[in-house]
VEXSE-270849 format. One record per residue (C-alpha): x, z, y; residue number from 1. Coordinates in pm, 1 decimal. Layout:
BEGIN
[atom [X,Z,Y],NUM],
...
//
This chain:
BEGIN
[atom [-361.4,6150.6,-13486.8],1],
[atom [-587.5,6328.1,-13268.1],2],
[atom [-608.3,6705.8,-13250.9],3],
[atom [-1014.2,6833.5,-13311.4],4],
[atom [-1307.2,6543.1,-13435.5],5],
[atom [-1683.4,6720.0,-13414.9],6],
[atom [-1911.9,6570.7,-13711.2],7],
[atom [-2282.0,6653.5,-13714.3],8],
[atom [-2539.4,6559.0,-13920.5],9],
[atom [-2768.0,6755.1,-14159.1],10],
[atom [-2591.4,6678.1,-14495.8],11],
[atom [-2873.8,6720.1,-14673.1],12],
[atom [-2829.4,6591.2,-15094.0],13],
[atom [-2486.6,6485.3,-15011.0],14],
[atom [-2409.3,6129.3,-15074.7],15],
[atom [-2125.1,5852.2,-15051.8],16],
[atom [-2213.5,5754.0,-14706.3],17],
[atom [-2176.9,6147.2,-14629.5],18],
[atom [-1837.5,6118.9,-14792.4],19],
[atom [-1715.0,5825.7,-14598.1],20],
[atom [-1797.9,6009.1,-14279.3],21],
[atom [-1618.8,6303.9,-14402.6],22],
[atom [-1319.5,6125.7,-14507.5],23],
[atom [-1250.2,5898.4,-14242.7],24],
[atom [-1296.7,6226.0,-13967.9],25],
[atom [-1006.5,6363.1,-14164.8],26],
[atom [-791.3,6057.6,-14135.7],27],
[atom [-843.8,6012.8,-13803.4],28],
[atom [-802.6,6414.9,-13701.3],29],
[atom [-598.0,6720.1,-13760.6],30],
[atom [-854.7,6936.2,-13787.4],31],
[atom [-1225.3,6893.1,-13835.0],32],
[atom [-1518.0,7073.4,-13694.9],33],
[atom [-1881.3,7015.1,-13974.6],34],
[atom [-2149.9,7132.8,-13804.1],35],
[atom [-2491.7,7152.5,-14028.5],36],
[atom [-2797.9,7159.9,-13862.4],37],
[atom [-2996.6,7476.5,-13865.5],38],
[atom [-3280.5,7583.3,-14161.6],39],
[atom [-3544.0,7509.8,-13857.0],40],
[atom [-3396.9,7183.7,-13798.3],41],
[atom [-3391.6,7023.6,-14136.3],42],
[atom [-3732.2,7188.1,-14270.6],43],
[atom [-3881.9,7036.4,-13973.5],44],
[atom [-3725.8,6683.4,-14077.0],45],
[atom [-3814.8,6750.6,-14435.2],46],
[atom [-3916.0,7048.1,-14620.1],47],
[atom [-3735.6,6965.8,-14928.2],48],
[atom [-3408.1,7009.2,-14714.2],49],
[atom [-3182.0,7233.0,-14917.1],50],
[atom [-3083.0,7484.0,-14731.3],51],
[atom [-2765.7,7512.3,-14505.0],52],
[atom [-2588.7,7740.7,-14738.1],53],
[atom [-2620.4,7497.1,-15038.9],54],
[atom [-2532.8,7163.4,-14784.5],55],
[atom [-2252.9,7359.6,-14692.7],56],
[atom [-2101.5,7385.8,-15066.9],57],
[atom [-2181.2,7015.1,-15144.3],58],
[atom [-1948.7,6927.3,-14810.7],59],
[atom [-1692.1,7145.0,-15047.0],60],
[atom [-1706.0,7003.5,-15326.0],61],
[atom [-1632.6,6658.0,-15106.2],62],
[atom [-1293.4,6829.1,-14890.3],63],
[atom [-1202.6,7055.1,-15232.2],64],
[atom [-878.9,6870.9,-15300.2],65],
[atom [-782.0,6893.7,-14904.1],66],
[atom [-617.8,7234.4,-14734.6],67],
[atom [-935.5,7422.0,-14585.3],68],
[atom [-795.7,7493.8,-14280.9],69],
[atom [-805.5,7128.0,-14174.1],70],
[atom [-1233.7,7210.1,-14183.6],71],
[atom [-1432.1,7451.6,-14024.3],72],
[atom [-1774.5,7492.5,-14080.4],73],
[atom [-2059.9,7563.9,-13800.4],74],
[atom [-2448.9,7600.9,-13767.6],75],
[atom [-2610.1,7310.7,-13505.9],76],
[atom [-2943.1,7463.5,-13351.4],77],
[atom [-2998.2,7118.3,-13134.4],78],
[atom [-2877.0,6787.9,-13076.8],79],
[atom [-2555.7,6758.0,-12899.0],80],
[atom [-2448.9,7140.7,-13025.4],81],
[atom [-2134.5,7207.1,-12875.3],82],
[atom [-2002.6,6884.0,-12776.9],83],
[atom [-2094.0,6847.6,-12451.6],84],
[atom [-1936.4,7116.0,-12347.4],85],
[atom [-1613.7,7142.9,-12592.7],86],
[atom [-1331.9,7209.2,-12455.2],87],
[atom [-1094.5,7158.1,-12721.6],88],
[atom [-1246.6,6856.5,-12887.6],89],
[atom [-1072.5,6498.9,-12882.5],90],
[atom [-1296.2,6309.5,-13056.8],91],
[atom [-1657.0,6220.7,-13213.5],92],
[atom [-1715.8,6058.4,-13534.6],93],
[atom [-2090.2,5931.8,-13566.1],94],
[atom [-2290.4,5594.9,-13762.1],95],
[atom [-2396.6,5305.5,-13534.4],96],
[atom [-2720.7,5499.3,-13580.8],97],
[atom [-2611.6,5777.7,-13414.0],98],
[atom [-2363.1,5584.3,-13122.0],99],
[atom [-2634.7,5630.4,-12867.3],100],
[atom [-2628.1,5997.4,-12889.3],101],
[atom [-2280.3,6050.1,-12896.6],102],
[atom [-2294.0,5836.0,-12548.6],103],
[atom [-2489.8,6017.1,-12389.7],104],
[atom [-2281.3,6334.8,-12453.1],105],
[atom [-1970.8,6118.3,-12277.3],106],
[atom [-2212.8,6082.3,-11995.2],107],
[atom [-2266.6,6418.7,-11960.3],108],
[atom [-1911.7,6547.0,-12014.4],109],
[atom [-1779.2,6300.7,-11732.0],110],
[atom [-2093.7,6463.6,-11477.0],111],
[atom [-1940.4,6803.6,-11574.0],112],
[atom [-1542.4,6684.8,-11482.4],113],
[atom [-1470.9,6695.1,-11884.3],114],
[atom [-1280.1,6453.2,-12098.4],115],
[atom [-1502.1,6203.2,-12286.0],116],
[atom [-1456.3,6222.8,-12632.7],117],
[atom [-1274.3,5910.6,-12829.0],118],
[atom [-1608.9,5793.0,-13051.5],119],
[atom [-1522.9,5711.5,-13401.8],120],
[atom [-1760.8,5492.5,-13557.9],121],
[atom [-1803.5,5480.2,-13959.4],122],
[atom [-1998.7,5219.0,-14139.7],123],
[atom [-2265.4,5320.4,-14341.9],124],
[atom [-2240.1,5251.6,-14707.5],125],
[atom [-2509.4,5064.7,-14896.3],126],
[atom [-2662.1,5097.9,-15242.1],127],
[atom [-2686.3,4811.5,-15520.0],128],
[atom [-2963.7,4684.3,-15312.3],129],
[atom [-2811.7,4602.2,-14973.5],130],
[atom [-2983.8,4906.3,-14818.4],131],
[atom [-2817.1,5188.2,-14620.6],132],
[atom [-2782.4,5458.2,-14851.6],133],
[atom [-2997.2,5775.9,-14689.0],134],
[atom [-3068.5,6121.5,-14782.8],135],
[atom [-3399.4,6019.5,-14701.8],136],
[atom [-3405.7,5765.5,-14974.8],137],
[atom [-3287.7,5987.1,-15256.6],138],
[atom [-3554.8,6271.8,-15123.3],139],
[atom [-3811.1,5981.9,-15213.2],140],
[atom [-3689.9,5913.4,-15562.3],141],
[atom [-3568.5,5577.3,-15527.8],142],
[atom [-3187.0,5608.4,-15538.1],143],
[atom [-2940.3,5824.6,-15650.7],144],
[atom [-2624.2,5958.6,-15440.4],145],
[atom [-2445.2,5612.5,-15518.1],146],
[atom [-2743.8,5449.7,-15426.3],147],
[atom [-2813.3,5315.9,-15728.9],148],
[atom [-3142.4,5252.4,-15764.2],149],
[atom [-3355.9,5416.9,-16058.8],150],
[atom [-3604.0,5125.2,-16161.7],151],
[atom [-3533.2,4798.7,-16144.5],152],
[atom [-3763.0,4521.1,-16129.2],153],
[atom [-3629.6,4380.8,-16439.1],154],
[atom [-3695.9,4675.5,-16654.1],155],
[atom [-4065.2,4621.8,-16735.0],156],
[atom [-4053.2,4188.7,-16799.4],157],
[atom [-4156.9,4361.2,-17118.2],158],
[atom [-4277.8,4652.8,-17291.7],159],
[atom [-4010.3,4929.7,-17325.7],160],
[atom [-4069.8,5066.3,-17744.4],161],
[atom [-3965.8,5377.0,-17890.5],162],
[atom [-3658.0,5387.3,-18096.3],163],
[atom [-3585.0,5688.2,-18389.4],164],
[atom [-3319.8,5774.0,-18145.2],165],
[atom [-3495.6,5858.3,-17888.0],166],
[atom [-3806.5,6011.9,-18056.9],167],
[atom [-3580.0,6267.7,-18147.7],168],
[atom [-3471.3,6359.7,-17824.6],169],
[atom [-3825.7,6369.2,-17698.4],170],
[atom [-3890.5,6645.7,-17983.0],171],
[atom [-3728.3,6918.9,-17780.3],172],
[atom [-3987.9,6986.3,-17484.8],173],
[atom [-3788.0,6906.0,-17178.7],174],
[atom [-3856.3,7135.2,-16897.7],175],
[atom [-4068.8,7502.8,-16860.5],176],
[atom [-4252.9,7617.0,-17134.8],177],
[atom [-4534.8,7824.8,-16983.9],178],
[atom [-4740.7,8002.6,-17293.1],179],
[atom [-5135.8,8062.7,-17314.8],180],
[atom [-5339.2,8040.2,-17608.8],181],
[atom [-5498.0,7736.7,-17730.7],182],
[atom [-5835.3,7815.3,-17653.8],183],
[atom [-5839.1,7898.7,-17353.4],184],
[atom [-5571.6,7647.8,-17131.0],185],
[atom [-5670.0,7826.3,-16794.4],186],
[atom [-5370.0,8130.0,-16878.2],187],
[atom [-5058.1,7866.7,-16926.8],188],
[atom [-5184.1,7648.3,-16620.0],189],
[atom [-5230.9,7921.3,-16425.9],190],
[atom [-4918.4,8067.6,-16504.1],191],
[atom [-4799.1,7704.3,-16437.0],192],
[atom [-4895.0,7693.6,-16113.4],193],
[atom [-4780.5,7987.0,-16001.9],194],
[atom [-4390.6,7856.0,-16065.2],195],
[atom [-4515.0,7546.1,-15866.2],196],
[atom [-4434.5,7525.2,-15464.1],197],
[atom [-4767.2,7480.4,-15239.1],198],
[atom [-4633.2,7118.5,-15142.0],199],
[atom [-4494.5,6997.5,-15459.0],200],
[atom [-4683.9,6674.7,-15606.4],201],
[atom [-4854.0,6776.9,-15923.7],202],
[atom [-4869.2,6495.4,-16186.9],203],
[atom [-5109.7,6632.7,-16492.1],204],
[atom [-5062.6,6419.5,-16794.8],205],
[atom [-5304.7,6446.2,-17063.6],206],
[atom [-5623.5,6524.0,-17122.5],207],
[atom [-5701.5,6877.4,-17204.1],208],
[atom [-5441.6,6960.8,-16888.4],209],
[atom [-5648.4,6731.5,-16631.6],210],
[atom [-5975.4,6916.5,-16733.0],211],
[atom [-5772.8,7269.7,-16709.1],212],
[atom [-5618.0,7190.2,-16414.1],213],
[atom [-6007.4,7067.2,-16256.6],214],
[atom [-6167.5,7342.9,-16393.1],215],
[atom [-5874.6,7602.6,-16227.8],216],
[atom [-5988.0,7445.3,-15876.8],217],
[atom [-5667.7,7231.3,-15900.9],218],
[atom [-5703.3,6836.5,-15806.6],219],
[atom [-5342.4,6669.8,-15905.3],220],
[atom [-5215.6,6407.7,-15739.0],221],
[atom [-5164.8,6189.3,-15985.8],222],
[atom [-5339.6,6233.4,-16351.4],223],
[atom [-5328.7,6013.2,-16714.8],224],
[atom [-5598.4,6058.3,-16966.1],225],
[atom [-5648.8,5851.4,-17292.9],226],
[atom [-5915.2,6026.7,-17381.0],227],
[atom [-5730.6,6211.3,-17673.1],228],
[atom [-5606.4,6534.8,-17801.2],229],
[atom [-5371.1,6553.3,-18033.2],230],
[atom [-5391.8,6144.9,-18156.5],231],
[atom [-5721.6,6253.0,-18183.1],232],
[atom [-6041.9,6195.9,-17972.4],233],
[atom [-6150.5,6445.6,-17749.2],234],
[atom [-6483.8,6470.6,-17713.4],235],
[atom [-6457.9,6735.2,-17386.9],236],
[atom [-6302.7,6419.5,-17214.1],237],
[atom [-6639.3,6311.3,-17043.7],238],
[atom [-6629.1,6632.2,-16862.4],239],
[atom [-6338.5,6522.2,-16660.5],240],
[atom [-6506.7,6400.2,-16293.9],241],
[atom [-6340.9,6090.2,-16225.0],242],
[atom [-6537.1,6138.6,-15875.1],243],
[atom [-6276.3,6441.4,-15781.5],244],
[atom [-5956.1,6130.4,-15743.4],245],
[atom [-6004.0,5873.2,-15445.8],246],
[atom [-5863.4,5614.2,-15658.9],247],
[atom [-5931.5,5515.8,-16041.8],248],
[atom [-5709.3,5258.9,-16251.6],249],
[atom [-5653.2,5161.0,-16609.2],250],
[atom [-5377.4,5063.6,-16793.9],251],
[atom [-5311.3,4898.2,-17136.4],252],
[atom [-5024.7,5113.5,-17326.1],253],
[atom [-5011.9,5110.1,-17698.6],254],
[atom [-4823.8,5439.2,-17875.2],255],
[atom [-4484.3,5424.0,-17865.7],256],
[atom [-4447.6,5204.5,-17586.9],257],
[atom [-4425.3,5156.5,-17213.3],258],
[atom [-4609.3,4830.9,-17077.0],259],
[atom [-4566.1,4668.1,-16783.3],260],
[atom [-4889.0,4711.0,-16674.8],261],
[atom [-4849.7,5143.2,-16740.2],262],
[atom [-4543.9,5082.8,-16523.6],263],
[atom [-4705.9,4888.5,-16197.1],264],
[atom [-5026.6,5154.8,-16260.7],265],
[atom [-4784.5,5402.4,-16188.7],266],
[atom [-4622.5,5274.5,-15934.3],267],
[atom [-4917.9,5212.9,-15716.5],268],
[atom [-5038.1,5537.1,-15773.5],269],
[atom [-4684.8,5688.5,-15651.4],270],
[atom [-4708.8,5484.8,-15347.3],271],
[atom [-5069.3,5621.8,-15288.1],272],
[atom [-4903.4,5938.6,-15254.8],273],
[atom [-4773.5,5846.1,-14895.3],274],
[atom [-5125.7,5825.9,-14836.2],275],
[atom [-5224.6,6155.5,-14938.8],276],
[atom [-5438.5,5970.3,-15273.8],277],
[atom [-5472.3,6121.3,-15544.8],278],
[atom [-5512.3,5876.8,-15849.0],279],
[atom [-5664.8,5918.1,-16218.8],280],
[atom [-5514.1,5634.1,-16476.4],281],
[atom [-5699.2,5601.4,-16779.9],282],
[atom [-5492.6,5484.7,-17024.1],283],
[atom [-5650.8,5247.0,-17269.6],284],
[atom [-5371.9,5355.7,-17588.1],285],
[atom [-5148.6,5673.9,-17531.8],286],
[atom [-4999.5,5804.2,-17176.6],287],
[atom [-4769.6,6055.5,-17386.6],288],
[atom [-4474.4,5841.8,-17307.3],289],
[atom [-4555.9,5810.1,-16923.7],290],
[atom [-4318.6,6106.6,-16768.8],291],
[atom [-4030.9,5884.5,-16866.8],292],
[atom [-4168.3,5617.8,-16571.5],293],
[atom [-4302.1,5893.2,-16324.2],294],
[atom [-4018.2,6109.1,-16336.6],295],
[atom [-3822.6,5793.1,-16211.3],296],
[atom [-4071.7,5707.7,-15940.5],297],
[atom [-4182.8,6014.0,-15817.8],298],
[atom [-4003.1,6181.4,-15479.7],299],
[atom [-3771.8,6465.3,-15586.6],300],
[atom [-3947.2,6779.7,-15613.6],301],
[atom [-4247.0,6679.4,-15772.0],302],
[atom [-4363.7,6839.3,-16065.6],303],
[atom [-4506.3,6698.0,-16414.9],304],
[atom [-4728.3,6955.0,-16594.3],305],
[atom [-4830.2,6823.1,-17001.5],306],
[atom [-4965.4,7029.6,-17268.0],307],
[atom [-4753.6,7181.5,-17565.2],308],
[atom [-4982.5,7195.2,-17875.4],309],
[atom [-5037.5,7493.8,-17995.7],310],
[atom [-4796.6,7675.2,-17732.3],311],
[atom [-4889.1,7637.1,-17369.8],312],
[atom [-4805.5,7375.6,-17154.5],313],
[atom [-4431.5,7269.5,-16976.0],314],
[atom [-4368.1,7181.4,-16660.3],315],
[atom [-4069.0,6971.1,-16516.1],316],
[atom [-3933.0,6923.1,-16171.6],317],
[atom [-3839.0,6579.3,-16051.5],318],
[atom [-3462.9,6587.7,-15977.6],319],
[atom [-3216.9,6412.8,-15963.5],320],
[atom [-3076.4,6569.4,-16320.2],321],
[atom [-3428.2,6451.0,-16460.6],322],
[atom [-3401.3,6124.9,-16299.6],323],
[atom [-3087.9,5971.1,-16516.3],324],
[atom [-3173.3,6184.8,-16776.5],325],
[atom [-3499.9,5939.3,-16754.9],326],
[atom [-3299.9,5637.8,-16692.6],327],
[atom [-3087.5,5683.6,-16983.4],328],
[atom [-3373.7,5730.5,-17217.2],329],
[atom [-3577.6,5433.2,-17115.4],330],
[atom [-3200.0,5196.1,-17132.3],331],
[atom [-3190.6,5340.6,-17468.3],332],
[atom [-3586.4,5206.8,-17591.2],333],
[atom [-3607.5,4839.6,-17694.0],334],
[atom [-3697.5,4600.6,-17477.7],335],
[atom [-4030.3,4393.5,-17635.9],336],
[atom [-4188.0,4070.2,-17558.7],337],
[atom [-4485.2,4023.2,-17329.6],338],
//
């Protein structure tokens, strides 16, 4: 067994391929230096990168059955941190992704007259869909930590329909209840947005909050209208300038369900996101139902603001939480013909 492995890596929303690394360090070494790359380092990857002190206790919850003095735990400011220059490490454990790197430190410890480190190589592990399973991936919303993957292509063949079961656990607003009077929206959406990070992706479902969100200066990125208020028509829905969203779609969704079509609406205007598009569905039926589908194709982090008659409105953060709480809801609707 050798004596001292180095593992690097920024850890970030800790995952089974994170645990394989982890794992087969400590079978292959005594004792096992983690070092998690700096606050600078992984905002400049990503800035939804948790930060080091909460990577750090998801590693722990990983090693928690194992003695903690086989693990020590370090801050990496650069690249190579500390292993070109070692003197007590044996070894290197790294992904085929990350072999060249761990090369070139060999290279460098032989032109300094230091032992080159025995490389241990770890294959990645991949999701239900044959893909490498990536922090970066469940950042985007597609997969979870398993890499399971949260929409399928098979779920919409047909409409997804509300069941009693599940209409009653959509009674209890799920997420942030932000209060303002009735007739004047502005005072819960601005209160809203004031709980809602500068980058986050704001998704504004429903009429009366697209118009209060326009109206506050505020363009989301992704907004569904139907027209209504309160299964009612709304005649203050002309005032809503389509012009203000670089793309406009429709979708077919009768209440109570979700349709295909609602489904691949949503999906392209998700993917517009990468694009920096922000997108205005008008739903031809009801969109009440449609934070079930965003939440599960939205990038963590985002946030999904809907009005709360006669209370305010709630918002709700795209997590990973929200995510199977989604997927379990829409595997508990019926599944319709075309």
């Amino acid at each position: 067994m050798l004596r001292r492995g180095l593992l690097g890596g920024t850890f970030d929303r800790v995952h089974e391929g994170h645990a394989r690394l982890i794992n087969q360090a400590l079978e292959y070494c005594t004792h096992v230096e983690i070092w998690i790359t700096s606050d600078d380092i992984a905002k400049t990857k990503d800035k939804r990168c948790w930060d080091w002190t909460r990577r750090r206790s998801e590693i722990e919850m990983i090693i928690k059955s194992i003695s903690s003095d086989r693990v020590s735990f370090h801050v990496l400011h650069d690249s190579f941190g500390p292993a070109i220059e070692h003197p007590d490490a044996d070894a290197i454990i790294c992904t085929s992704e990350t072999l060249p790197g761990c090369e070139e430190i060999n290279r460098i410890r032989m032109e300094n007259k230091m032992k080159s480190l025995e490389i241990i190589v770890v294959e990645h592990v991949r999701g239900s869909d044959g893909r490498v399973i990536s922090s970066s991936r469940i950042r985007g919303g597609s997969t979870d930590r398993s890499g399971e993957l949260f929409v399928h292509e098979s779920d919409f063949k047909g409409p997804r329909i509300l069941t009693p079961e599940v209409e009653s656990m959509l009674k209890t607003p799920y997420g942030t209840l932000h209060e303002g009077p009735e007739n004047d929206h502005r005072v819960a959406l601005t209160e809203a947005l004031k709980s809602i990070q500068n980058d986050s992706n704001i998704v504004a479902v429903g009429d009366v909050t697209v118009l209060g969100l326009l109206r506050l200066s505020c363009i989301p990125n992704i907004a569904l209208i139907d027209g209504m208020t309160k299964r009612n028509n709304w005649p203050d829905a002309k005032l809503i300038d389509r012009s203000k969203f670089d793309i406009v779609s429709a979708a077919y969704n009768p209440a109570g369900k979700l349709t295909p079509q609602l489904f691949e609406t949503c999906r392209n205007a998700v993917n517009s996101l990468k694009n920096q598009q922000k997108s205005l569905i008008v739903v031809d039926g009801e969109e009440d139902l449609s934070p079930i589908v965003l939440h599960l194709l939205l990038p963590v982090e985002s946030v999904i603001i809907y009005g709360q008659p006669g209370k305010g409105v709630v918002t709700r953060t795209t997590d990973l939480e929200t995510k199977e709480n989604c997927r379990a809801i829409l595997e508990l609707m019926s599944i319709g013909n075309q």
